[in-house]
VOBA-1610 file (N, C-alpha, C; in pm, whole numbers, padded with zeros to 5 digits, always signed):
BEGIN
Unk+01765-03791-02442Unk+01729-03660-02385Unk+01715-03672-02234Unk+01768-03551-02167Unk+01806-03567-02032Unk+01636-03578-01969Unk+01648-03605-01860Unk+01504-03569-01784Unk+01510-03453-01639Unk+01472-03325-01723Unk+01548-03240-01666Unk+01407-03233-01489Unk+01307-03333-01538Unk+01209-03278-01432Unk+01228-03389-01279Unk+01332-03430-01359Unk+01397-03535-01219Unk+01443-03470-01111Unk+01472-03335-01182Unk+01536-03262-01084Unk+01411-03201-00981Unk+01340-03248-00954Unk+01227-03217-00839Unk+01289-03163-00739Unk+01243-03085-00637Unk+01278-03059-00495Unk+01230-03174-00377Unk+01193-03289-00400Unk+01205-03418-00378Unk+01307-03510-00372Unk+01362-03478-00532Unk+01501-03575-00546Unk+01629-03495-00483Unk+01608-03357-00492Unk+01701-03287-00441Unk+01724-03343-00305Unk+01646-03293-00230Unk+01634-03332-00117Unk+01675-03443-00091Unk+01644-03596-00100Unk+01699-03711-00145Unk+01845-03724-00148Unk+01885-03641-00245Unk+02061-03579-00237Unk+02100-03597-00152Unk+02042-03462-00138Unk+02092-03407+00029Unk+02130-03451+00096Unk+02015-03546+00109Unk+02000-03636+00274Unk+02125-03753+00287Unk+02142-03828+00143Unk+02210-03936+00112Unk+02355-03883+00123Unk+02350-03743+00087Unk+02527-03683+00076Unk+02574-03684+00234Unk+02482-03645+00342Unk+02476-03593+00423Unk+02474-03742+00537Unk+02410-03827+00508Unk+02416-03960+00588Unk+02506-04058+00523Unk+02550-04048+00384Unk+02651-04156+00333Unk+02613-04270+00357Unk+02529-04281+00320Unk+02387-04400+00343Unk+02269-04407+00245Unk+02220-04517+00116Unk+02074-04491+00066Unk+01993-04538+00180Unk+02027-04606+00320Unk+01933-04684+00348Unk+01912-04547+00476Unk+02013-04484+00549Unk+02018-04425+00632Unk+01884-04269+00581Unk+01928-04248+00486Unk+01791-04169+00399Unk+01671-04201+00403Unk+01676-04287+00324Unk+01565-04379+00336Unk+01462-04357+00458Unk+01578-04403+00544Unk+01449-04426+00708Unk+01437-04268+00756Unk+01537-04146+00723Unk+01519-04039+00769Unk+01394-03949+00647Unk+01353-03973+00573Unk+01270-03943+00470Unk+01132-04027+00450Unk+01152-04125+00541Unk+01033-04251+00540Unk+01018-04321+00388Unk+01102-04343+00302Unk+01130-04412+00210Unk+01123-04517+00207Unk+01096-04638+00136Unk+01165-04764+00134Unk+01271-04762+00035Unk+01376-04861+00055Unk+01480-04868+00025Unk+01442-04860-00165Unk+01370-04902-00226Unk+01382-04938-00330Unk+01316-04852-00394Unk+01191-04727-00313Unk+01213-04600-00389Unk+01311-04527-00407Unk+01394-04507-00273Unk+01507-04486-00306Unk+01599-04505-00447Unk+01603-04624-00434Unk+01676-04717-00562Unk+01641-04602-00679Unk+01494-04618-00699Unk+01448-04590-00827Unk+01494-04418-00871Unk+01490-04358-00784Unk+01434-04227-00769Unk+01645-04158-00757Unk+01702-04247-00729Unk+01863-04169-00751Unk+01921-04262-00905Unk+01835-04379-00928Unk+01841-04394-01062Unk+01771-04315-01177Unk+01690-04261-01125Unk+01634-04125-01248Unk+01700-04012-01189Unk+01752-03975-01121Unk+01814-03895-01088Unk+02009-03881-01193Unk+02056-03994-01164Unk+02196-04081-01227Unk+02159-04016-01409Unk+02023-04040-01425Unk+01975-04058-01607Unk+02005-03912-01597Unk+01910-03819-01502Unk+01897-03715-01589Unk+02065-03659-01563Unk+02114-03663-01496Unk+02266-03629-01465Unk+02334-03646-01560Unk+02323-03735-01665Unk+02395-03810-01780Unk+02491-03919-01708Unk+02505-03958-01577Unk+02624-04019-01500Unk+02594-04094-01383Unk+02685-04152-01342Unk+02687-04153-01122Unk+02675-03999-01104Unk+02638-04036-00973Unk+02592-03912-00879Unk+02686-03966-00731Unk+02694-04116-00690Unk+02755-04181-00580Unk+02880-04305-00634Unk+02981-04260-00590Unk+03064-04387-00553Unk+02958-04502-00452Unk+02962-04682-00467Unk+02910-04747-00373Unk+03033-04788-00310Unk+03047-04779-00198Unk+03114-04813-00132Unk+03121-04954-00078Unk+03178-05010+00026Unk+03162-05151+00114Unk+03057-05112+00242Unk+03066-04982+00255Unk+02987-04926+00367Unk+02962-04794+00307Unk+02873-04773+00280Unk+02780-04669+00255Unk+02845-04645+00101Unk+02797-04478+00096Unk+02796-04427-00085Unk+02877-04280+00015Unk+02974-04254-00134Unk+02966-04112-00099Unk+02956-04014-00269Unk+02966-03896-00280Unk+02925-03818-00384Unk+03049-03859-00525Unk+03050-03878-00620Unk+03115-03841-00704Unk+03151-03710-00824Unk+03263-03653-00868Unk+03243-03500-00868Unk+03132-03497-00929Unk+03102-03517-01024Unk+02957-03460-01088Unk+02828-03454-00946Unk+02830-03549-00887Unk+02752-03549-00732Unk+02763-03431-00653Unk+02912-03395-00654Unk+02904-03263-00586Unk+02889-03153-00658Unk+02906-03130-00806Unk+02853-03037-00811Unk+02721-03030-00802Unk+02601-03097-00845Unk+02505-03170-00858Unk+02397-03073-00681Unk+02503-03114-00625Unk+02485-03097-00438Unk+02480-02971-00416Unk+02606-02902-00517Unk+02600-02763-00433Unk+02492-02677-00518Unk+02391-02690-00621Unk+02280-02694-00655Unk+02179-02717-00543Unk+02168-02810-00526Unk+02055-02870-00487Unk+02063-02788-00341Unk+02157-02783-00279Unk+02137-02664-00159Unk+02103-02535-00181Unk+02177-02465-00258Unk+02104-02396-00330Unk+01946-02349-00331Unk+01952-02475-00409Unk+01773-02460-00452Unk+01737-02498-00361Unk+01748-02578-00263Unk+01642-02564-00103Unk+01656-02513-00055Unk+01779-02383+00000Unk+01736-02311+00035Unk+01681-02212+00009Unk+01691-02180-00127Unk+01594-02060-00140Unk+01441-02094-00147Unk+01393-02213-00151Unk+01257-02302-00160Unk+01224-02277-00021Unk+01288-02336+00077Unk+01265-02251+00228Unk+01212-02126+00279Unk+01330-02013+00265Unk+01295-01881+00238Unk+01216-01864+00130Unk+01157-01923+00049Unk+01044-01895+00008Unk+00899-01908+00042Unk+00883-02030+00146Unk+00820-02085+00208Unk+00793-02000+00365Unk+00910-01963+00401Unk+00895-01855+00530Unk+00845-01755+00464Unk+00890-01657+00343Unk+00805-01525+00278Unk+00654-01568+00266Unk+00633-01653+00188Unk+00453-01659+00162Unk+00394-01730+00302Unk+00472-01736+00411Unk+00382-01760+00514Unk+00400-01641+00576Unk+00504-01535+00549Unk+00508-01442+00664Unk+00390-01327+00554Unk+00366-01363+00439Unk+00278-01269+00350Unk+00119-01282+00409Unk+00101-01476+00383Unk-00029-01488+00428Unk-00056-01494+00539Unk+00031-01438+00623Unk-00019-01381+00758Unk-00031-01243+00813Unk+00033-01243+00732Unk+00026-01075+00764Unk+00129-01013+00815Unk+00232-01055+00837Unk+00369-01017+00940Unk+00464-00964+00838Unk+00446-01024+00667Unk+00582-00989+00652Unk+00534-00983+00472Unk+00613-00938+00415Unk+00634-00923+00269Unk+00622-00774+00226Unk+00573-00714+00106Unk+00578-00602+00081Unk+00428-00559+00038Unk+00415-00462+00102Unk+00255-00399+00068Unk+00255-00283+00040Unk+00216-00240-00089Unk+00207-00132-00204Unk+00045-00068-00168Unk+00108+00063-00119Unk-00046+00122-00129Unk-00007+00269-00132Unk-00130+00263-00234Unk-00097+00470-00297Unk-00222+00521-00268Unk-00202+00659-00275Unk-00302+00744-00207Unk-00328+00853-00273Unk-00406+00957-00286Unk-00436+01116-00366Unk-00322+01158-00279Unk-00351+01298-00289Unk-00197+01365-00235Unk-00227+01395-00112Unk-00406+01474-00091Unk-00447+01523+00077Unk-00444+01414+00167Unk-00440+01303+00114Unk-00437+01211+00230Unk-00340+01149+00309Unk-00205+01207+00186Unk-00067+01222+00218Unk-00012+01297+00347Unk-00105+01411+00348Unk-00073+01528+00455Unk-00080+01434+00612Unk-00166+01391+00643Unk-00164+01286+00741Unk-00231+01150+00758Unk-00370+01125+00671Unk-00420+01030+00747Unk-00339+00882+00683Unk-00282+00904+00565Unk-00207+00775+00552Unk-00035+00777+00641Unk+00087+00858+00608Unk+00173+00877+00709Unk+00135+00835+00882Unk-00010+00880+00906Unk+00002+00878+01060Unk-00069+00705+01095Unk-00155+00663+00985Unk-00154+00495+01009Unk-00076+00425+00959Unk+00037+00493+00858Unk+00143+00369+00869Unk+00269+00370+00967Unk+00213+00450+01025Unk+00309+00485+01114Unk+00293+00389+01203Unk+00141+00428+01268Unk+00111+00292+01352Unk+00106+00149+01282Unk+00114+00160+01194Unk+00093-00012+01114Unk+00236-00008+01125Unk+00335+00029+01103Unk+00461-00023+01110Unk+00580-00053+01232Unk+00469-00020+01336Unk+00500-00077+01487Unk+00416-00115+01536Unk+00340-00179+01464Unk+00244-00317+01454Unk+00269-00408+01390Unk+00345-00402+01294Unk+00415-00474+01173Unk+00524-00423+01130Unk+00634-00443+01184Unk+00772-00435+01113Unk+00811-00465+01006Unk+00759-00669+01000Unk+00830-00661+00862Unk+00787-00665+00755Unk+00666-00589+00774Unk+00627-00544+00657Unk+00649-00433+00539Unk+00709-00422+00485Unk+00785-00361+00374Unk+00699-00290+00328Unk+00662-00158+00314Unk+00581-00049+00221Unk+00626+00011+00170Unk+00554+00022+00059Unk+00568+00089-00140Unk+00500+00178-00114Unk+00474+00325-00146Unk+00389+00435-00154Unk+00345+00494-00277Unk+00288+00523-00297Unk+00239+00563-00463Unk+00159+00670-00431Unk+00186+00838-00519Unk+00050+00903-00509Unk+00047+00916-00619Unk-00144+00987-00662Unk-00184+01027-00789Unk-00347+01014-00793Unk-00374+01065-00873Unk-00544+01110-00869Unk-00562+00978-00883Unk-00720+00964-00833Unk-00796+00842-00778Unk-00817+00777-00922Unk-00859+00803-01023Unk-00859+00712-01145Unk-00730+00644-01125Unk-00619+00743-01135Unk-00504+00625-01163Unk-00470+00543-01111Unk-00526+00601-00930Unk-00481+00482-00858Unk-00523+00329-00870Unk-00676+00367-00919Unk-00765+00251-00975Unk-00651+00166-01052Unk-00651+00217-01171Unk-00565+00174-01259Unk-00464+00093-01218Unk-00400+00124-01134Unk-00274+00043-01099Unk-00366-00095-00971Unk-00413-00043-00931Unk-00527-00186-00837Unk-00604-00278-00936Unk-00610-00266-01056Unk-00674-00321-01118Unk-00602-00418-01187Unk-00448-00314-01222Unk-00349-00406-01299Unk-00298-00491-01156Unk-00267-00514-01042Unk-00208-00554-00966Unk-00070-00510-00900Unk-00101-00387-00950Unk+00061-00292-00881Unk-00005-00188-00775Unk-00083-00231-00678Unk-00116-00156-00562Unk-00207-00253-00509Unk-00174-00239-00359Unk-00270-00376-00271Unk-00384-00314-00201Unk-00345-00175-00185Unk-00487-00072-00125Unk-00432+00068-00167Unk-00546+00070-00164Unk-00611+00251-00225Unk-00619+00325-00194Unk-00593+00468-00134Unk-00674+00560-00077Unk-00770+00655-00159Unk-00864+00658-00207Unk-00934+00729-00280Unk-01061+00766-00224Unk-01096+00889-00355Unk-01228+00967-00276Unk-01333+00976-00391Unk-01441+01034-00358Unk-01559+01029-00490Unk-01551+01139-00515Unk-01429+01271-00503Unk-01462+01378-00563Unk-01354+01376-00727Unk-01406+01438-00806Unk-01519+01483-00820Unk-01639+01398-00933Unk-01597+01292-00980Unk-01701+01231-01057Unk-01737+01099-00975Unk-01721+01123-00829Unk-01830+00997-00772Unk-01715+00843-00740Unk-01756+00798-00655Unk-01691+00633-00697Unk-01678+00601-00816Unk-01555+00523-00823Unk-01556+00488-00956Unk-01615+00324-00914Unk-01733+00329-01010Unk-01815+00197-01018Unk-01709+00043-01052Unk-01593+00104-01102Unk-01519-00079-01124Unk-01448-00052-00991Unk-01469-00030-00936Unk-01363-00034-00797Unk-01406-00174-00725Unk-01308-00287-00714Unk-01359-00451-00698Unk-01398-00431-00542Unk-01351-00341-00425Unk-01379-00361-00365Unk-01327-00255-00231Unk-01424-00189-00231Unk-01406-00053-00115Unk-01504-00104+00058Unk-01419+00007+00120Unk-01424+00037+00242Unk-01463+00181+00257Unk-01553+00216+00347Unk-01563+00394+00327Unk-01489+00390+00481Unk-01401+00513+00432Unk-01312+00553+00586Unk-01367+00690+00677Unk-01450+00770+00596Unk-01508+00848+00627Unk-01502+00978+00518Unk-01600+01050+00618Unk-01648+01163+00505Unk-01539+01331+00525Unk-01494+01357+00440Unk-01367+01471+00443Unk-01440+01571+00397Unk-01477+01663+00563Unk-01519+01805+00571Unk-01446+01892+00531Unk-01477+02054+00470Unk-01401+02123+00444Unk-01443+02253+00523Unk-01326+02307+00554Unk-01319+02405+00605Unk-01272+02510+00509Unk-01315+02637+00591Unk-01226+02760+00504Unk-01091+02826+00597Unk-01012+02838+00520Unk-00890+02883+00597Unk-00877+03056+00558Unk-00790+03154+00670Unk-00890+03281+00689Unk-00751+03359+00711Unk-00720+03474+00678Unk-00573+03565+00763Unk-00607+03568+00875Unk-00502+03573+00987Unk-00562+03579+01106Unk-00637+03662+01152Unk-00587+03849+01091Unk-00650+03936+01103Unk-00876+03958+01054Unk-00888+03831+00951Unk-00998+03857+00893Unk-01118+03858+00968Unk-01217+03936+00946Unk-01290+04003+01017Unk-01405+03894+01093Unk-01413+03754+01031Unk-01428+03619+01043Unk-01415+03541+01145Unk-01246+03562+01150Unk-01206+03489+01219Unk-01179+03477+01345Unk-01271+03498+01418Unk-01292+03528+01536Unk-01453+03445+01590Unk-01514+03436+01480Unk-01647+03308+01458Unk-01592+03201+01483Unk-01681+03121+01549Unk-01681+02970+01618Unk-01708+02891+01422Unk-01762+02970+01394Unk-01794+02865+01185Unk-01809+02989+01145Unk-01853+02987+00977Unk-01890+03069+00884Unk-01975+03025+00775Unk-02062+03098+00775Unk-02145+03086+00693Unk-02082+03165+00516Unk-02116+03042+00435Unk-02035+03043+00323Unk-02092+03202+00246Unk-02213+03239+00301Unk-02244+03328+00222Unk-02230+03494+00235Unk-02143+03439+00364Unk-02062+03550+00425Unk-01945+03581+00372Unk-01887+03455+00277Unk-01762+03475+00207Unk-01794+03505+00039Unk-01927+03558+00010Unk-01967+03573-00117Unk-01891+03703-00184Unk-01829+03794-00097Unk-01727+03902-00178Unk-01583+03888-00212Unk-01557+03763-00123Unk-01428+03752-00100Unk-01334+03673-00227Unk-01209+03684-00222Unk-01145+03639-00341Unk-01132+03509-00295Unk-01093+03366-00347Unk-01066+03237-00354Unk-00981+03193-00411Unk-00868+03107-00329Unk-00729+03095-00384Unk-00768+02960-00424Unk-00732+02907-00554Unk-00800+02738-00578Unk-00673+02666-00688Unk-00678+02534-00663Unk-00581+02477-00752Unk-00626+02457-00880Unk-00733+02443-00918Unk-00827+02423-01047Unk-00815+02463-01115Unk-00804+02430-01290Unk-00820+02519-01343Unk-00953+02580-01365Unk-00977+02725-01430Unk-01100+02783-01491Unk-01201+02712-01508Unk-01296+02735-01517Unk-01454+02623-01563Unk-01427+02469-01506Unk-01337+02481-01441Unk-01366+02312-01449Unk-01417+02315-01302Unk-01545+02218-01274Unk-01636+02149-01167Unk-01538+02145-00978Unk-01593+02241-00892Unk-01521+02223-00846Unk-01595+02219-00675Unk-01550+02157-00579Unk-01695+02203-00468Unk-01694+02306-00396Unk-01628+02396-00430Unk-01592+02499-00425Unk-01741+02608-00477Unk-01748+02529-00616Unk-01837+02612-00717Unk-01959+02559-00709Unk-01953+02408-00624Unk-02106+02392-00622Unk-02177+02434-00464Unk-02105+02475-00433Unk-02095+02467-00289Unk-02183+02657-00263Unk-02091+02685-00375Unk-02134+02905-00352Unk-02232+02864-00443Unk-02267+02824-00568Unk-02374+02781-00615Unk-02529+02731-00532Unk-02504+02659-00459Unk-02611+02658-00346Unk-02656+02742-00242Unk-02554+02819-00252Unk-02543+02943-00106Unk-02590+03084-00241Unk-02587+03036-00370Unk-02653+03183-00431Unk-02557+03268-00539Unk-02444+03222-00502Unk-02359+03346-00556Unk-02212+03237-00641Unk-02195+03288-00685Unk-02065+03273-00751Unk-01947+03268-00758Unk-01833+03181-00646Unk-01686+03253-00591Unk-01612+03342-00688Unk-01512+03413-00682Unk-01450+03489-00675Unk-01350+03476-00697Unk-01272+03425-00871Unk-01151+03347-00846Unk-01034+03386-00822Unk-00924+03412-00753Unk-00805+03478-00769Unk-00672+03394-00831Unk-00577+03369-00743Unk-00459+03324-00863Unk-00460+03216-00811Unk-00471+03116-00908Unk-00445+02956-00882Unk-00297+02871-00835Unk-00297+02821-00738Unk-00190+02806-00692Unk-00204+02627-00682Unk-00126+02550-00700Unk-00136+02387-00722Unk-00118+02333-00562Unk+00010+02381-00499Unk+00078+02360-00412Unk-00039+02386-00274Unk-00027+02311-00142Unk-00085+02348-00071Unk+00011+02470-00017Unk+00065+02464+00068Unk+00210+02584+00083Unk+00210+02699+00018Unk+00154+02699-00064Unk+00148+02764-00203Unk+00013+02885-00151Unk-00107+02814-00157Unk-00163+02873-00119Unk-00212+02931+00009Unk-00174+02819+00115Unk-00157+02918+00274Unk-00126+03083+00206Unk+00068+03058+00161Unk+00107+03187+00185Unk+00022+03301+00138Unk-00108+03229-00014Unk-00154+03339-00064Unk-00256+03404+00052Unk-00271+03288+00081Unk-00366+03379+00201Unk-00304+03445+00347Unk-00222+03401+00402Unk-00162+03451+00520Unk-00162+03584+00463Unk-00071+03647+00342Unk-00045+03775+00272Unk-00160+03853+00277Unk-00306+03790+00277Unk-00446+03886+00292Unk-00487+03866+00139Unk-00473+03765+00064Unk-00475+03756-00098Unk-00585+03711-00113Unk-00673+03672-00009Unk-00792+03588-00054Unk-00766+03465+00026Unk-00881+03332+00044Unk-00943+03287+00130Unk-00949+03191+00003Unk-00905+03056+00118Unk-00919+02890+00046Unk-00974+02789+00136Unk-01054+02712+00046Unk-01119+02580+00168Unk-01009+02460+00135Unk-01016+02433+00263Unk-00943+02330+00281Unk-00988+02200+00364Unk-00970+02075+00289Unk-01011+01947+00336Unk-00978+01954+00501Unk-01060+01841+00534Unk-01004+01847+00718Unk-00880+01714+00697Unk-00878+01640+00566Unk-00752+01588+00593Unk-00640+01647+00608Unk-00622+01767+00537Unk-00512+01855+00518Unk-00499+01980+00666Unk-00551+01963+00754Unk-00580+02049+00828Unk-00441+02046+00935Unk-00378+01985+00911Unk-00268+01976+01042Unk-00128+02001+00955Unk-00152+02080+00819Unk-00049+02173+00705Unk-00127+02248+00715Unk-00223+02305+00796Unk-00219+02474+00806Unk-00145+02530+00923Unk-00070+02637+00862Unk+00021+02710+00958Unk-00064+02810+01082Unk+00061+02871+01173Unk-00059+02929+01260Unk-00093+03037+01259Unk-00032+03116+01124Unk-00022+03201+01140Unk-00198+03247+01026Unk-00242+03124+01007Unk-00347+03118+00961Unk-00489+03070+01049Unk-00602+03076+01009Unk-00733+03052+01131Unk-00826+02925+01006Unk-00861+02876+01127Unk-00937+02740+01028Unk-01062+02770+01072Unk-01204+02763+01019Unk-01256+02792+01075Unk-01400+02649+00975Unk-01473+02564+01069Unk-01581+02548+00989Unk-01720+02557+00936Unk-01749+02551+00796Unk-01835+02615+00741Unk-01983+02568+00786Unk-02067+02633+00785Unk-02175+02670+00883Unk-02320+02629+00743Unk-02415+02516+00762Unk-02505+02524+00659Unk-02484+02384+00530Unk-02460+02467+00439Unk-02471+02349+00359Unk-02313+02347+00313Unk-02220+02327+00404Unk-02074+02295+00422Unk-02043+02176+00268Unk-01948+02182+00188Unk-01949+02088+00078Unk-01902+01962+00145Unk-01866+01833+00136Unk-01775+01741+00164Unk-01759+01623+00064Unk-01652+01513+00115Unk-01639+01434+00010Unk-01591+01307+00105Unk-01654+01201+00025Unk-01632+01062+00114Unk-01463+01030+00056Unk-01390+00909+00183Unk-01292+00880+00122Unk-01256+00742+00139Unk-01250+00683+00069Unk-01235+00471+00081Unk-01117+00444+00039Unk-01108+00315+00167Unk-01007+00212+00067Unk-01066+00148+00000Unk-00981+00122-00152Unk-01006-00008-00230Unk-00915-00114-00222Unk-00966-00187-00224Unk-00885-00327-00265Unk-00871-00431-00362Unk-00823-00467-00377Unk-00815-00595-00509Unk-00968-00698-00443Unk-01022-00783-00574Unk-01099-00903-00479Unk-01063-00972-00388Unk-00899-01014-00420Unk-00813-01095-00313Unk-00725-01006-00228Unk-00749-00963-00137Unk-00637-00859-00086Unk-00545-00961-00006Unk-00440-00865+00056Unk-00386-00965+00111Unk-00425-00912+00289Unk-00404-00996+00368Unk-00400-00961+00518Unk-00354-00850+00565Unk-00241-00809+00554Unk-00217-00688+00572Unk-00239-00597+00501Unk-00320-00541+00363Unk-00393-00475+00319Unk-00522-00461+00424Unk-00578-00547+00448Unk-00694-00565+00501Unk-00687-00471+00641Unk-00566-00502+00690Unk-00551-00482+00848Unk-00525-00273+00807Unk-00423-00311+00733Unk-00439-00140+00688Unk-00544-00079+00663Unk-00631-00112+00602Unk-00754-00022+00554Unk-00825-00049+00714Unk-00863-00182+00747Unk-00929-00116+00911Unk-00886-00019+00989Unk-00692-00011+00974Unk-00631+00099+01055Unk-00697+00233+00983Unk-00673+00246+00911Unk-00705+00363+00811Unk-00824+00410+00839Unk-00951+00356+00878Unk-01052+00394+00942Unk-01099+00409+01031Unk-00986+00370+01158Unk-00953+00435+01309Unk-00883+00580+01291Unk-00869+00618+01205Unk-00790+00712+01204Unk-00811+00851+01272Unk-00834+00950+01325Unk-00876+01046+01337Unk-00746+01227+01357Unk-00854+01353+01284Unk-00760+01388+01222Unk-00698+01488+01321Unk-00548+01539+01318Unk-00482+01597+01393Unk-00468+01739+01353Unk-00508+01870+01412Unk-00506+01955+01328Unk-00370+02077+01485Unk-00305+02096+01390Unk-00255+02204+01479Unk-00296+02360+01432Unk-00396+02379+01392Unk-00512+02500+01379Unk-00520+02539+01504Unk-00641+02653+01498Unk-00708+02716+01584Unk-00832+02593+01624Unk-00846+02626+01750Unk-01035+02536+01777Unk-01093+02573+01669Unk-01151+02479+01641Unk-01275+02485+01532Unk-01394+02568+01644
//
């Protein structure tokens, strides 16, 4: 039975060197060998081959065919052992490999786009994967090892407690967005309980928990639901049209159009924190991302607040 573990990237190498100097002894001294590891080590090499690997010559060795095919293997396999060796150093440094990080969707609107923007002329060769989807799932996939950072938020059931390891990036105010014409919008803020008649355009469905509802709940009164729209786009237009009045995150604030007024809420305003997570082991450039991610600050082409 052959000895297929002869085939080390040791003995390869060894090959190499011997194909390449036509010499065991010339190897030898370029590998810091003595001659008679040598010996040993292209004789387990010969076994697992089933054969020669070298003609001996009067002066030196050279390959015999099984040797060369043998060779054009063994280059092969060092070089991709190399370039493998440049990837996990350009990974554990941070310069280079591929970094997978997903996000909810509002954070899509800018604050992740506008730091990888800067992370990626900070880091070129770093290769990014994007992933969106509600913050459980994103968990989910950080947990299995198919995402290297997170963007997630505690709305609406809170941090999720297995999260191995967060960063808070900051806290995501909400504003209410207004027709331009509304009688409002012309206030420096608004007080929420000023919007207690008004209709509310919301992605939610019915009864379900929303800060929206805990938010008029504290201010006294009860919103006002009108037609549910998923889409952000979606609901601008309901409101530009005069359809009713939607709050909107301050991440999302630089996808309001102008033909709309942002205005913020005055009192007991709702908000929601938003973190990176990370694996226990992140990698360097995860790391460097989530610090970017919390330089971030948000761009709104609104009206002055």
């Amino acid at each position: 039975m052959r000895d297929v573990n002869a085939f080390d990237p040791g003995a390869l190498r060894l090959l190499h060197e011997i194909a390449a100097e036509g010499s065991f002894t010339a190897a030898a001294e370029l590998l810091g060998y003595t001659q008679s590891a040598v010996s040993r080590r292209v004789a387990a090499l010969e076994r697992a081959a089933g054969g020669p690997l070298f003609e001996r010559l009067a002066r030196g060795v050279r390959l015999t065919p099984a040797g060369e095919a043998l060779h054009r293997h063994a280059v092969a396999v060092l070089d991709r052992l190399e370039r493998a060796g440049e990837e996990l150093a350009a990974i554990h440094g941070g310069w280079g490999g591929t970094l997978r990080v997903g996000a909810f969707a509002t954070a899509n609107v800018d604050l992740v786009p506008g730091t990888l923007r800067r992370f990626t002329e900070r880091r070129p060769g770093v290769e990014l994967r994007v992933t969106e989807g509600l913050t459980a799932r994103l968990m989910d996939r950080l947990r299995a090892g198919a995402l290297d950072v997170a963007v997630i938020s505690d709305y609406p059931a809170g941090l999720p407690a297995e999260a191995p390891r967060t960063v808070l990036l900051r806290e995501d105010r909400l504003y209410v967005a207004l027709p331009g014409g509304h009688p409002l919008a012309g206030d420096a803020d608004v007080d929420l309980r000023d919007l207690a008649g008004e209709t509310w355009i919301e992605a939610a469905p019915r009864g379900q928990p929303t800060l929206l509802v805990t938010a008029c709940a504290a201010a006294g009164f009860r919103p006002r639901g009108g037609p549910r729209v998923a889409e952000w786009s979606g609901k601008f237009g309901f409101v530009a049209a005069g359809l009713g009045v939607t709050l909107v995150p301050e991440l999302a604030a630089r996808a309001v159009p102008p033909a709309l007024v942002l205005r913020p809420l005055r009192g007991m305003a709702p908000a929601r924190k938003v973190y990176a997570a990370l694996p226990e082991t992140p990698l360097p450039a995860a790391l460097e991302l989530a610090e970017m991610l919390g330089e971030w600050e948000a761009c709104t082409t609104a009206s002055p607040f």
